[in-house]
C-alpha positions as CSV (number, residue, x, y, z in Angstrom):
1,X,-9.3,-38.0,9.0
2,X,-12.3,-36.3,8.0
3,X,-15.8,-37.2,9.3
4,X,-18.9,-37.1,7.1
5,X,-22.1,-37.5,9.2
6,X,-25.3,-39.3,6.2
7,X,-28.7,-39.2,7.5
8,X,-31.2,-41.7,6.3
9,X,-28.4,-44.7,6.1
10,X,-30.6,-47.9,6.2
11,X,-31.2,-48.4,2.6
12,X,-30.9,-46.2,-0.6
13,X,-28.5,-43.3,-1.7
14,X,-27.6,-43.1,2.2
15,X,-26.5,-46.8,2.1
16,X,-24.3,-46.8,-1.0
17,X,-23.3,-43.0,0.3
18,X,-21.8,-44.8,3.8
19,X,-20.1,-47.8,2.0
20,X,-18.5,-45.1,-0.7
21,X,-16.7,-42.9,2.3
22,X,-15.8,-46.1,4.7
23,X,-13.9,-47.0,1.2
24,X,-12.1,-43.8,0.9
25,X,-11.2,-44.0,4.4
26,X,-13.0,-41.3,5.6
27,X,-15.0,-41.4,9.2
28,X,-18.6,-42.4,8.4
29,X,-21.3,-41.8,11.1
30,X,-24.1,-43.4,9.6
31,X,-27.5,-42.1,11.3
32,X,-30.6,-44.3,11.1
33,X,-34.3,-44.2,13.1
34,X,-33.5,-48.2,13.8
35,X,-29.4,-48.6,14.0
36,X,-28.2,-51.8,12.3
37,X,-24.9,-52.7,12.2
38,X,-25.2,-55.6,9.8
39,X,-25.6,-53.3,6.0
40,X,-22.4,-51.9,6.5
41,X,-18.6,-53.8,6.4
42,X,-17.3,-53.6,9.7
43,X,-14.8,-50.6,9.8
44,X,-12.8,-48.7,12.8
45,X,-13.8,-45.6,11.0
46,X,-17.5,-46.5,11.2
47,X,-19.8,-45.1,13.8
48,X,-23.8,-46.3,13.2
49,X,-26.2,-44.0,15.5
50,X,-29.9,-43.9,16.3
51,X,-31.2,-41.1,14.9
52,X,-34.8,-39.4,14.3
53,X,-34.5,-36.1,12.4
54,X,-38.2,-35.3,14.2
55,X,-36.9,-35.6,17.4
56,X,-34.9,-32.7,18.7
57,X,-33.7,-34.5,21.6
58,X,-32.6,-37.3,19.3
59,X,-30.6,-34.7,16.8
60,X,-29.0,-33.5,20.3
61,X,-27.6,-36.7,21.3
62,X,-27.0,-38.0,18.0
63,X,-24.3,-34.4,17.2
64,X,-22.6,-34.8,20.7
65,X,-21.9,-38.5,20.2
66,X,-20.5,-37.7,16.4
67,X,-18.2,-35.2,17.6
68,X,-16.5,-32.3,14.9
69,X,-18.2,-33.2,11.5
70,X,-16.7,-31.9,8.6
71,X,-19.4,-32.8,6.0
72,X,-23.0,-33.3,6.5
73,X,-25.2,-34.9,4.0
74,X,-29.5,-34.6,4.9
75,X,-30.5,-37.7,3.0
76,X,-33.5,-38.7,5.3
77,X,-36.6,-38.6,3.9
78,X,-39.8,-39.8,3.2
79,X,-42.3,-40.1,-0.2
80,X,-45.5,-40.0,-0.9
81,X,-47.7,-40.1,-4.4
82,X,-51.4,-39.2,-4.3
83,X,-53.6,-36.5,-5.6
84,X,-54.2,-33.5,-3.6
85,X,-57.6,-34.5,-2.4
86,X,-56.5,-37.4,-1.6
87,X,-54.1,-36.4,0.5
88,X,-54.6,-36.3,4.0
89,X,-53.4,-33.2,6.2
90,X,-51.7,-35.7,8.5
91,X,-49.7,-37.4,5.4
92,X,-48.9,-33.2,4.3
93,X,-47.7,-32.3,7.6
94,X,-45.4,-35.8,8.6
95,X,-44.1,-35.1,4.7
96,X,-42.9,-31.8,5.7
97,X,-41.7,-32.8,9.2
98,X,-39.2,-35.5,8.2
99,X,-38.0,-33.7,4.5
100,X,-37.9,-29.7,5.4
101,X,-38.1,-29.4,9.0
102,X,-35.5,-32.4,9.4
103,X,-33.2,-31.2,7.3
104,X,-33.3,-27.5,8.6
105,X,-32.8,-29.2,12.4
106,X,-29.9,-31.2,11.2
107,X,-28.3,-27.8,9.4
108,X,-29.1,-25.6,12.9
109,X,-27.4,-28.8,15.0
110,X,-24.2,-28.8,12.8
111,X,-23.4,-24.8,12.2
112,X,-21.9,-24.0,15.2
113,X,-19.3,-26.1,15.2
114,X,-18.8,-25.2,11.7
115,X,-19.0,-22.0,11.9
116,X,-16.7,-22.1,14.6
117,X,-14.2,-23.7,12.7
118,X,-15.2,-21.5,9.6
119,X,-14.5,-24.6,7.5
120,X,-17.7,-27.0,6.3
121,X,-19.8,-28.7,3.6
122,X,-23.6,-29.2,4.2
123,X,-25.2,-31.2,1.2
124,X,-28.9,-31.4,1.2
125,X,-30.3,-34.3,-1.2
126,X,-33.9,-32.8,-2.5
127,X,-35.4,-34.5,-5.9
128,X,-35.8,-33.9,-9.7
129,X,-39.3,-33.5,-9.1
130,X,-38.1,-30.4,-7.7
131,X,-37.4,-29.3,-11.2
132,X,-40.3,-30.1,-13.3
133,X,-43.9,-30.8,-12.0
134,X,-45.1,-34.4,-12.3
135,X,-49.0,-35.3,-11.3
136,X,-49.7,-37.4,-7.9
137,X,-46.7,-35.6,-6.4
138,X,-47.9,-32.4,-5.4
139,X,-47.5,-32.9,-1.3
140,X,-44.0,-34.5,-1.7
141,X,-42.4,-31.8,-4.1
142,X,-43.7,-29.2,-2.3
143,X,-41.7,-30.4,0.9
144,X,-38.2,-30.8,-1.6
145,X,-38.9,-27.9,-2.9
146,X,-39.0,-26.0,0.5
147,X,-35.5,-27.7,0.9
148,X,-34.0,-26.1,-2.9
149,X,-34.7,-22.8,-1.1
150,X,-33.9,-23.0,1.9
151,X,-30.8,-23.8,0.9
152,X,-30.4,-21.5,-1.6
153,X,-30.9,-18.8,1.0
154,X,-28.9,-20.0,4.2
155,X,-26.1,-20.5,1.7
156,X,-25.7,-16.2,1.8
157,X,-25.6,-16.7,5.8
158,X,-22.5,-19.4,5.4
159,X,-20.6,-18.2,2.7
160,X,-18.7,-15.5,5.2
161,X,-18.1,-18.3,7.5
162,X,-16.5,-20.3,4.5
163,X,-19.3,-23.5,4.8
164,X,-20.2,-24.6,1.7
165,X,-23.7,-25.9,0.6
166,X,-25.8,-26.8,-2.1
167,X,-28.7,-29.4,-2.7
168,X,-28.3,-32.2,-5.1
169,X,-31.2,-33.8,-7.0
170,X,-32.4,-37.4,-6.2
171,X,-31.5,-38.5,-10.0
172,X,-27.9,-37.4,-10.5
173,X,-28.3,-33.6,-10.6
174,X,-26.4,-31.5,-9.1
175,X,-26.8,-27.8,-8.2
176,X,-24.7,-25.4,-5.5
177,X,-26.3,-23.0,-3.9
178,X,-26.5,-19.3,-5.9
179,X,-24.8,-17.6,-2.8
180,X,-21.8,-19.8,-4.0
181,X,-21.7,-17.8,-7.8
182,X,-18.9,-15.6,-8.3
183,X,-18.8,-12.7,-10.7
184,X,-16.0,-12.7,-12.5
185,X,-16.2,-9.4,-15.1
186,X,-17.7,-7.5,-17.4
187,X,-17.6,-10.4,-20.1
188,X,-19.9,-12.2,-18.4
189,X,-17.3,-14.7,-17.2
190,X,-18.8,-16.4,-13.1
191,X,-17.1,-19.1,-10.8
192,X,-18.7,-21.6,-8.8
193,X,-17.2,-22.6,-5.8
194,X,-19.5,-25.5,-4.7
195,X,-19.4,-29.0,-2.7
196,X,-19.0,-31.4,-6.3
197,X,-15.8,-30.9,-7.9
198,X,-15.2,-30.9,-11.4
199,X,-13.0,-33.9,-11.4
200,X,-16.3,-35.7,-10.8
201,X,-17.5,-38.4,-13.2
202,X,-20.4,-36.6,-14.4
203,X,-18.8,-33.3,-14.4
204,X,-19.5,-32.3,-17.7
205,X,-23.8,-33.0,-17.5
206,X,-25.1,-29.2,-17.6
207,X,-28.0,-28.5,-15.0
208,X,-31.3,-29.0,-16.1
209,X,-33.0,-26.4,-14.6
210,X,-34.3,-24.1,-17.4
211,X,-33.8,-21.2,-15.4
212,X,-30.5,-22.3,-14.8
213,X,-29.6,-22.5,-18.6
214,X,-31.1,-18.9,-19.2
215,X,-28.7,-17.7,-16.5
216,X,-25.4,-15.8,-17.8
217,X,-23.8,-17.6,-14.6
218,X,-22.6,-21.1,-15.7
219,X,-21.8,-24.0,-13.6
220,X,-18.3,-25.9,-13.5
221,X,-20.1,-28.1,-15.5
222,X,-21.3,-26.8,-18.3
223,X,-20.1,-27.4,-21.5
224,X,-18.7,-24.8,-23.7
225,X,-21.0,-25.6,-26.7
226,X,-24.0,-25.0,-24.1
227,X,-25.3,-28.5,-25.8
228,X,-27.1,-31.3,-23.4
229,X,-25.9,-34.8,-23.4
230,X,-27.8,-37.1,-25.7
231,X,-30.0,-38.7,-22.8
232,X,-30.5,-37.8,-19.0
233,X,-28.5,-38.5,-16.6
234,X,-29.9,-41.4,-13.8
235,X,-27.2,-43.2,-12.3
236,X,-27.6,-45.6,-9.7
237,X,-26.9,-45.0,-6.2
238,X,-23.2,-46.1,-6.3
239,X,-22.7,-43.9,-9.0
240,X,-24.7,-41.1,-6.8
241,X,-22.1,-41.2,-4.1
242,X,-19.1,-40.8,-5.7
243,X,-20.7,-38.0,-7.4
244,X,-20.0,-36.7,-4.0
245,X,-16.9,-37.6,-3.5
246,X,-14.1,-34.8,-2.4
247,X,-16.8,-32.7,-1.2
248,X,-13.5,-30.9,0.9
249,X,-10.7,-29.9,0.0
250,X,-8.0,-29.2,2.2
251,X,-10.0,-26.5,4.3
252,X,-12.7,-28.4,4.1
253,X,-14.6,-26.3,1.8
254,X,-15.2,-27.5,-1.9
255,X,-14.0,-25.8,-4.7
256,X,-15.0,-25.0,-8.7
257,X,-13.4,-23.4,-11.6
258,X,-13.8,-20.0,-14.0
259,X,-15.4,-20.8,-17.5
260,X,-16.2,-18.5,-19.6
């Protein structure tokens, strides 16, 4: 049985995330700053731990009491919407401590193990505001931005180790980290091996990134014709999670597909 370790599981995409996995009959370890054990059915397969991604002695305790983890998914986070000025240092700083710092202590808690193993998925949920610049936001994308690149880069670390990664946009996008692109010839033709699957629901909605639809690397789900779907994706959060379902396969790494 599998175990997928969720951070940030008292309400949201971390909620519907849990309930999702406890339904595939996975083992769910569902971290929260305040545990409660009455927003989630009651399962064997579900663990619910105190956890406080700020607090290194927290992350400790809350990794040895998971045990092995084959899949883990930073979800915690915290927002924030006000002009620059406005902004107070304390606000910038508690903004960066729980979204990039947090999620960088959860990745250095879990790759060990992994690494050990050489088998993995780390999924890092950031935001589309990561993707184009609204006002009022400036503070808060900054912090998921600093998460789209970090990722981006520790994915060239993991890839010998065979750990998958790759951060996945609040709103539905998805997007696996470059060090996961595989050339595939002189026509131009790449592969993406990435935690999403193609089988997913949604696998034929194209990125959104404009640098990503410049790029002669395509992801598994782009369409041929190159065309966009007739309006955005935004699926709820039910819809979100199994969007991340079969994040393994059998070596507990996820796998894409060659299009040319």
């Amino acid at each position: 049985m599998k175990t997928i370790l969720i951070t940030g599981c008292s309400s949201g995409f971390g909620l519907e995330i849990a309930r999702f996995f406890l339904d595939k009959g996975w083992r769910v370890v569902a971290t929260m700053r305040t545990p409660r054990n009455d927003i989630l059915p009651a399962s064997d397969n579900l663990e619910v731990l105190a956890l406080d991604v700020r607090d290194a002695e927290s992350i400790r305790a809350a990794i040895e009491a998971a045990g092995p983890i084959d899949v883990l998914v930073n979800n915690a986070g915290i927002g924030w919407m006000n002009a620059v000025e406005g902004t107070p240092m304390e606000t910038v700083r508690d903004l960066f401590e729980t979204n990039t710092l947090g999620t960088i202590a959860m990745t250095q808690a879990v790759l060990p193990q992994m690494r050990e193993r050489r088998a993995g998925v780390i999924v890092n949920v950031t935001s589309s505001v990561t993707l184009k610049p609204l006002p009022l936001l400036s503070a808060y994308t900054a912090s998921k931005a600093a998460v789209n690149a970090f990722t981006e880069s520790m994915a060239l670390e993991l890839e010998p180790f065979n750990i998958g990664s790759g951060w996945y946009c609040r709103d539905g996008r998805r997007r696996p980290a470059s060090a996961t692109r595989r050339a595939a010839g002189s026509r131009g033709k790449a592969g993406f091996r990435h935690p999403i699957p193609t089988s997913s629901p949604v696998s034929s909605v194209p990125a959104r990134s404009h640098r990503m639809h410049r790029s002669p690397i395509r992801p598994t789900w782009w369409r041929p014709s190159g065309r966009r779907p007739p309006m955005p994706l935004r699926p709820c959060g039910s819809l979100q999670a199994r969007m991340l379902w079969h994040l393994p396969d059998k070596a507990g790494v996820g796998q894409g597909s060659r299009r040319p």
